[in-house]
N, C-alpha and C positions, 0 to 999 in steps of 0.2 A: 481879725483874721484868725483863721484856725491852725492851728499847722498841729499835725501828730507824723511823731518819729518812730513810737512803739504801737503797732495795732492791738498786743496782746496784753493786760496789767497784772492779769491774775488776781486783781481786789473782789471778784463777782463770782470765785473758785466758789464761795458759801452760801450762796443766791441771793448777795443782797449787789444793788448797785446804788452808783452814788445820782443826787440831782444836781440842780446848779447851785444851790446855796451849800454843797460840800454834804448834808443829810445822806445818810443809808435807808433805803427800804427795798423792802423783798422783791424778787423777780414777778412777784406773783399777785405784788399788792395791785388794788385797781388804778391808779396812776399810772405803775406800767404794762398795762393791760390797754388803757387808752393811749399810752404812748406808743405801744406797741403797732396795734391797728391804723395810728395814724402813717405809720413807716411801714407798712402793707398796704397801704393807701397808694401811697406817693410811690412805691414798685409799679402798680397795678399802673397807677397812670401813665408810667414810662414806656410801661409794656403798648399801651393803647396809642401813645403818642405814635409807635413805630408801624400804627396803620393809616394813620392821618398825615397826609398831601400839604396840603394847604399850610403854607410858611408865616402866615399872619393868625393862625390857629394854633400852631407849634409853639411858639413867643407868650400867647395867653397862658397857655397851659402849662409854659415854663414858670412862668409868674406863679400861677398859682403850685405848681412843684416848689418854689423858693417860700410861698407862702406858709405851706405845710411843714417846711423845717422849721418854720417858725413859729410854728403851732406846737410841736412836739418841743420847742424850747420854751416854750410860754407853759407845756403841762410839766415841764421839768422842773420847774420853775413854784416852789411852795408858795403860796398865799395866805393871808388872813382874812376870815367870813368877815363880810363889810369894808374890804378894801377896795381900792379904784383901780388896781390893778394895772397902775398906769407905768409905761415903761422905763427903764432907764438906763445909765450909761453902762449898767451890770443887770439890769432884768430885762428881755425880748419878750414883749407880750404883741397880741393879737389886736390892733386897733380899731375903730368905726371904721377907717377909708379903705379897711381890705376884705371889710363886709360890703362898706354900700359900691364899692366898684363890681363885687360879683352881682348886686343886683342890677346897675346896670346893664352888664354885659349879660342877666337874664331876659330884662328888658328886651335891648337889641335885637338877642336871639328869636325871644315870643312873637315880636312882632311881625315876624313874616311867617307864623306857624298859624294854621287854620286851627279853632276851638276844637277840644278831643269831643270825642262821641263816644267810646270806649274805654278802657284801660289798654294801654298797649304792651303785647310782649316783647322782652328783649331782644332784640336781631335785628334783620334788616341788611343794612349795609357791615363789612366787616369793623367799620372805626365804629359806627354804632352800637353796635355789639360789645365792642371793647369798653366801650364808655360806660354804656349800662353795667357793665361788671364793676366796673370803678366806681359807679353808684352805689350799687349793694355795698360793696368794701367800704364807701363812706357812711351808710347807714349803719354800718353795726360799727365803725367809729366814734357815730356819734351816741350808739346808746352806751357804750361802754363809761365813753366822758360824761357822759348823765349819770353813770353809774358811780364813779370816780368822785362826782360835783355832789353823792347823795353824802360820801363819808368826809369831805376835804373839801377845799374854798378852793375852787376855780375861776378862772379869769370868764365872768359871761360873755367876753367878746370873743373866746375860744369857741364856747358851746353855738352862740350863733353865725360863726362862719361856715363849722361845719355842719351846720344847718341850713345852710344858706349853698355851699359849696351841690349838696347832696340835688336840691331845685337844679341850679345851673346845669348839673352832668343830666340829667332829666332832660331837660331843653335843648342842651348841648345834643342829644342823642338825636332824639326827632330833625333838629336841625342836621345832622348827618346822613338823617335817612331823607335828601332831596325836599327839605324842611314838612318833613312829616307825612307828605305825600307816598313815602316807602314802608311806612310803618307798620307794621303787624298786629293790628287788632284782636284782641281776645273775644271770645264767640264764648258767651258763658253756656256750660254744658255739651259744647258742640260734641264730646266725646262721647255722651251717654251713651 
């Protein structure tokens, strides 16, 4: 359990912060750059939550909100290149089962979505819209941690959640827009 008494510490007055194994590094370094993004992530989806209805949609996406703190504590979290990254009663890492559950529930979702014929653009429905914006926000998440994973040993079941997350909100979208029958196809060149 977490509990904070003081919000403010003044240890990061010098712009470095600390990770979980007690370590300093810079505000700036690429770790927290992808830790960053992922808690811009996890805003964005709360923001989107507050357009979406549907109380059994809400609960998903709560999961996946708890899963991303847990993703920002797994990048908090140093590694060694060639480890298993496997978790413990002091490290929260990212597992297989919170990967292959997003793909079921991309499954789920595809299968009542007709094959695209286009690329489609963001919009549509307001929750749809919102989503797709969460999408983007998870795509430049996920290259920053690829970014982060080129200089430092990242946990690979971090990099493929939110790779896997980025598909889902894609799915998730189409399924909001009337399972893709609202969707706004892009018309290549239409504006010439």
């Amino acid at each position: 359990m977490v509990k904070l008494n003081k919000i403010y510490t003044k240890t990061g007055d010098d712009g470095t912060t600390g990770l979980v194994d007690g370590s300093r590094i810079g505000k700036n370094d690429p770790r927290m750059s992808a830790i960053g993004d992922i808690d811009e992530l996890n805003s964005a989806l709360g923001v989107a939550i507050c357009a979406i209805s549907d109380s059994d949609l809400i609960a998903k996406l709560r999961v996946i909100q708890n899963d991303l703190f847990d993703l920002g504590a797994d990048l908090a979290t140093p590694g060694e290149k060639g480890s298993d990254f496997a978790p413990s009663e002091m490290e929260l890492r990212i597992i297989s089962s919170q990967v292959e559950r997003l793909e079921e529930e991309i499954d789920q979702l595809n299968g009542d979505l007709d094959p695209l014929t286009s690329f489609i653009l963001p919009g549509g429905s307001e929750a749809a819209a919102a989503i797709h914006l969460v999408r983007a926000v998870t795509r430049r998440a996920e290259r920053t941690a690829v970014d982060a994973a080129q200089n430092m040993a990242i946990n690979p079941l971090a990099l493929a959640y939110i790779n896997r997350l980025s598909d889902y909100l894609f799915v998730l979208g189409r399924a909001l827009n009337d399972d893709g029958k609202s969707d706004i196809l892009w018309v290549p060149g239409a504006s010439r």
